[in-house]
C-alpha positions in Angstrom: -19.7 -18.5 -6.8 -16.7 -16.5 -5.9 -15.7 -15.5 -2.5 -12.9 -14.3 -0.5 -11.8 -14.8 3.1 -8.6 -13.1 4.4 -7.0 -14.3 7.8 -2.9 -13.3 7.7 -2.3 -16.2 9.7 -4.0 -19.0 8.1 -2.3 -21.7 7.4 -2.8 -24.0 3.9 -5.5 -26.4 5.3 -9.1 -25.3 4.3 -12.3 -27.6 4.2 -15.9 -26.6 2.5 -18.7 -27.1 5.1 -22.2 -28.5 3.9 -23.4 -25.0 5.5 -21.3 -23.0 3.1 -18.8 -21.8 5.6 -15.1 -22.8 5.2 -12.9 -24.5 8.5 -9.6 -23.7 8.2 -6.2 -24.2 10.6 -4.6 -20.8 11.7 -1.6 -19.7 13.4 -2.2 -18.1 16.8 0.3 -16.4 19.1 0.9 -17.5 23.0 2.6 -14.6 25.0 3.5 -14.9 29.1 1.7 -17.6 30.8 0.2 -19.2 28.2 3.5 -19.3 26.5 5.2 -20.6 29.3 2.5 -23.4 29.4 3.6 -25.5 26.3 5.9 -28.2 27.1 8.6 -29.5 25.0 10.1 -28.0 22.0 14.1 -27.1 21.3 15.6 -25.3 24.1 16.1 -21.6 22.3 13.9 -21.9 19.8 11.2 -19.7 20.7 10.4 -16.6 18.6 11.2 -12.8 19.0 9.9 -11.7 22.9 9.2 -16.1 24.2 6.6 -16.1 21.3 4.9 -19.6 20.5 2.9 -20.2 17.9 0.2 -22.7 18.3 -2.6 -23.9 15.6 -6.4 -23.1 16.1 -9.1 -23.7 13.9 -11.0 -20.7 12.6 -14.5 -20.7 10.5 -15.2 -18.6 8.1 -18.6 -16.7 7.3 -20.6 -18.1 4.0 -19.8 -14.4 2.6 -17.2 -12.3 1.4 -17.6 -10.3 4.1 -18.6 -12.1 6.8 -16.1 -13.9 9.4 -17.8 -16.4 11.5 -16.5 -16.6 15.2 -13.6 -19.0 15.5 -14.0 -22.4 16.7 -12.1 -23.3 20.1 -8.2 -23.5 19.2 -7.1 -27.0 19.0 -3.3 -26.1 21.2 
């Protein structure tokens, strides 16, 4: 079986499910507050505009055109 799932911020991590859908870790942006939330880091290393960039996990649907909802980010 061949399928295809695109996410352009998905990172390299991907596991098979025994239900045919596919768990995978993503990139997800944090503007304003939630931004402002994350502690620690390098002073001045924030992205363009206070960007951070936290990882979620995201599922995907067991076709190719199907995209599951994601699961709760993991931040």
């Amino acid at each position: 079986m061949l399928r295809e799932h695109r996410d352009p911020l998905q990172h390299h991590d991907a596991h098979r499910l025994d239900d045919g859908h596919i768990l995978y870790a993503a990139l997800e942006p944090l503007l304003g507050e939630q931004a402002a939330a994350v502690r620690g880091g390098v002073p001045g290393s924030k992205a363009a505009g206070g960007t951070v960039w936290a990882t979620r996990s995201a599922r995907s649907g067991r076709t190719a055109n199907s995209c599951g909802p994601g699961v709760p980010r993991t931040t």
